[in-house]
C-alpha positions as CSV (number, residue, x, y, z in Angstrom):
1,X,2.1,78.4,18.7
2,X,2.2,74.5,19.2
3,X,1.9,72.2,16.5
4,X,-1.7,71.7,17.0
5,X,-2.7,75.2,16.7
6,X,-0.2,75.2,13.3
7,X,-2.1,72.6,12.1
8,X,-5.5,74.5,12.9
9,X,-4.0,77.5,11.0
10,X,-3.2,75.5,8.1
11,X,-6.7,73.9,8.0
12,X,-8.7,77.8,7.7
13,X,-5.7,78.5,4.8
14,X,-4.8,75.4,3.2
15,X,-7.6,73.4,1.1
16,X,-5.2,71.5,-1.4
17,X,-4.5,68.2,0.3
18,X,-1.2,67.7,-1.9
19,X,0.0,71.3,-0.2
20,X,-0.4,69.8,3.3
21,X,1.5,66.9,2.6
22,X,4.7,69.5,0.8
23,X,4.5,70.9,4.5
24,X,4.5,68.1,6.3
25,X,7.5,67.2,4.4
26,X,9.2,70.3,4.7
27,X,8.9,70.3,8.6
28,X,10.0,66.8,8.6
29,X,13.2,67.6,7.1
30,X,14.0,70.8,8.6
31,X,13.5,69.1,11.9
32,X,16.1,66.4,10.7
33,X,18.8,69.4,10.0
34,X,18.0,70.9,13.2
35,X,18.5,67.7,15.2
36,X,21.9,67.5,12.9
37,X,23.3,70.1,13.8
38,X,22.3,70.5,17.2
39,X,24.4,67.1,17.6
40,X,27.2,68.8,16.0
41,X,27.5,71.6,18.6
42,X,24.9,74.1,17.1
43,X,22.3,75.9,19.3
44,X,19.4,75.4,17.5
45,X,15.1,75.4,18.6
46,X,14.5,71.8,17.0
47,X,10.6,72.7,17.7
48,X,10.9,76.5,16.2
49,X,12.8,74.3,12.9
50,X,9.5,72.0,12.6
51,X,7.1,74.4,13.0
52,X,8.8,77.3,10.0
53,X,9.2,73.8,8.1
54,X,5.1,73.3,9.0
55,X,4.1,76.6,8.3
56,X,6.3,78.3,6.0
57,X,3.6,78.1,2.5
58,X,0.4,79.4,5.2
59,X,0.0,82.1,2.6
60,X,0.5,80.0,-0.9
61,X,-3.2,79.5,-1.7
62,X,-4.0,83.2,-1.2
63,X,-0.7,84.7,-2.6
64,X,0.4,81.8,-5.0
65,X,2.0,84.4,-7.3
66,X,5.6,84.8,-6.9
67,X,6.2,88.0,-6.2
68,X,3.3,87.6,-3.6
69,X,3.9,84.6,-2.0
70,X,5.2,84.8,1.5
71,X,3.6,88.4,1.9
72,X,0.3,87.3,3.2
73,X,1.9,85.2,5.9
74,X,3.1,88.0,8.3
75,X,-0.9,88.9,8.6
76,X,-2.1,85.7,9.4
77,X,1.0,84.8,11.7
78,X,1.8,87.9,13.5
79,X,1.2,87.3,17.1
80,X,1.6,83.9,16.8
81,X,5.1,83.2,15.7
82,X,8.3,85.3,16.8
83,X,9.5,87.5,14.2
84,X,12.6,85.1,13.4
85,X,9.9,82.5,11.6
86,X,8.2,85.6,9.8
87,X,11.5,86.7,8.0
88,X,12.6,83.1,7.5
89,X,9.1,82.6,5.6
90,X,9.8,85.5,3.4
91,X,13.3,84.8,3.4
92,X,12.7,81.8,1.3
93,X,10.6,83.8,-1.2
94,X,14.3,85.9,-1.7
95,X,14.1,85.8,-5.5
96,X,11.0,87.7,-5.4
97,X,11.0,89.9,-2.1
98,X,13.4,91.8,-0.8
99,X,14.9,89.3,2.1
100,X,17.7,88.1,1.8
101,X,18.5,84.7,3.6
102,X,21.0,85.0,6.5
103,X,21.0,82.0,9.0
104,X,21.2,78.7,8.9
105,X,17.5,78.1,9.5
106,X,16.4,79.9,6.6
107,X,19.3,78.5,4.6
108,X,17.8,74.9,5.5
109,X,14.3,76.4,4.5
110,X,15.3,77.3,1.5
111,X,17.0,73.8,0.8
112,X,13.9,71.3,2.4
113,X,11.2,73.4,0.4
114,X,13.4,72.0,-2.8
115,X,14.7,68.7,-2.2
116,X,11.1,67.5,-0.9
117,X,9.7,67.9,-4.2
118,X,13.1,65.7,-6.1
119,X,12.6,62.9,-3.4
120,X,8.9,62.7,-3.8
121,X,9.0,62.8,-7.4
122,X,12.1,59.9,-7.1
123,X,10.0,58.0,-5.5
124,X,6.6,58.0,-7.6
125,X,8.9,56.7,-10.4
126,X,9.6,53.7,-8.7
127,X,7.6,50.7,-9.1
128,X,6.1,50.3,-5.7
129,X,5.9,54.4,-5.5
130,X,7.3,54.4,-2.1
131,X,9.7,56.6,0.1
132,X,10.8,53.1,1.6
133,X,11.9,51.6,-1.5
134,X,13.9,55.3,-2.7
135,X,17.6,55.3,-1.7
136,X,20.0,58.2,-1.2
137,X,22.3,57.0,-4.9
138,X,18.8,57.3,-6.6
139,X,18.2,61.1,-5.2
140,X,21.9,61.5,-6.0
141,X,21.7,60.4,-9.4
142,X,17.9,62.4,-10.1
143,X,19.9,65.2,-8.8
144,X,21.7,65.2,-11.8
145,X,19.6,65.1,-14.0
146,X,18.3,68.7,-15.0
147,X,15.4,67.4,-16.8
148,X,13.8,65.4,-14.0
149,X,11.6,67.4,-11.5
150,X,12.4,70.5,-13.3
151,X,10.7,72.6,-11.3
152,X,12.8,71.5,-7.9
153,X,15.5,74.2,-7.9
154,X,19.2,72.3,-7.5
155,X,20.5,75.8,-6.8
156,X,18.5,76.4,-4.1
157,X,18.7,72.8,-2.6
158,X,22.9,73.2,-2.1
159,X,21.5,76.3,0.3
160,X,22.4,73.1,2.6
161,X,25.8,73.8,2.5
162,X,25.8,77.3,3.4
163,X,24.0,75.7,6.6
164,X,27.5,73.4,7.3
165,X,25.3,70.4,5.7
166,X,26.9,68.5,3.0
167,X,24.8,68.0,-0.2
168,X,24.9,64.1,0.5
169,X,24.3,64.4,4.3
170,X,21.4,66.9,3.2
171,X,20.1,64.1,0.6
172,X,20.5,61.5,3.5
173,X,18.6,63.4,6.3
174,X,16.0,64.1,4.1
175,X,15.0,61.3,2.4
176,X,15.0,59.6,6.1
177,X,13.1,62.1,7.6
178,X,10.2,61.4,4.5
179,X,10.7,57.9,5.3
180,X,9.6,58.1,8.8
181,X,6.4,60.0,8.1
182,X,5.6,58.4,4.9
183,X,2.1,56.7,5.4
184,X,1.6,60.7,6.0
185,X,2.1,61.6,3.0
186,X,0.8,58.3,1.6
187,X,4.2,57.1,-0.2
């Protein structure tokens, strides 16, 4: 599947325009790790990065509940995507199915789907509300704050690191990668 045809996919599933926009984040930062760590030696698919980062909520709007999410998206992408994107998809669901995450693509899954909620919610606090005004010390500091985007899992953000990228690497190549693509997501 080529983006395009992603993209035509998530138009027959996807209806909530602020869902689009979490995966268009998400594949812009998981194509940032992969181009990472493909310059640090690593052998990975940049393209097959973007496109789990693109795809990997198809399912949300008909299986938003947690122990369903991510089980809906092997019927709508069999066929379509290799088997390696369908476990990484319910791979990042681990806390509620029974797949446990075990490369570093799914580890950087698991990380983008987080930290794309912390930056986007750093930068609608700032006065111009956005991405181009946010700044890696600001994500660093919001990081520590438990009480600010709540609902962006820090735990599951440091899944970085189990990929070989350092939290403030991660933080770095993710907040640039929202930059570029930010009249996208309108920020």
């Amino acid at each position: 599947m080529n983006r395009e045809e992603a993209l035509d996919l998530i138009k027959q599933n996807i209806t909530k325009e602020n869902l689009i926009k979490h995966m268009l984040a998400v594949e812009a930062i998981m194509g940032e790790c992969a181009e990472f760590l493909k310059e640090n030696g690593e052998d990975v698919d940049v393209e097959k990065w973007r496109l789990l980062g693109l795809i990997h909520d198809i399912d949300f709007e008909k299986a938003p509940e947690p122990e369903k999410h991510c089980t809906v998206a092997p019927e709508v992408l069999r066929g379509k995507v290799d088997e390696e994107i369908i476990r990484a998809i319910k791979a990042h669901n681990f806390e509620n199915l029974d797949v446990q995450p075990e490369s570093k693509m799914e580890y950087c899954l698991i990380a983008a789907d987080s930290i794309s909620g912390l930056i986007i919610a750093t930068a609608l606090i700032t006065p111009s509300k956005k991405l181009g005004d946010v700044k890696v010390e600001s994500i660093s500091k919001k990081f520590k704050e438990k009480d600010f985007a709540r609902n962006c899992s820090r735990e599951r953000m440091l899944y970085c690191e189990k990929a070989g990228i350092d939290k403030e690497k991660f933080f770095e190549i993710s907040l640039k990668s929202l930059q570029e693509i930010s009249d996208s997501l309108g920020l």
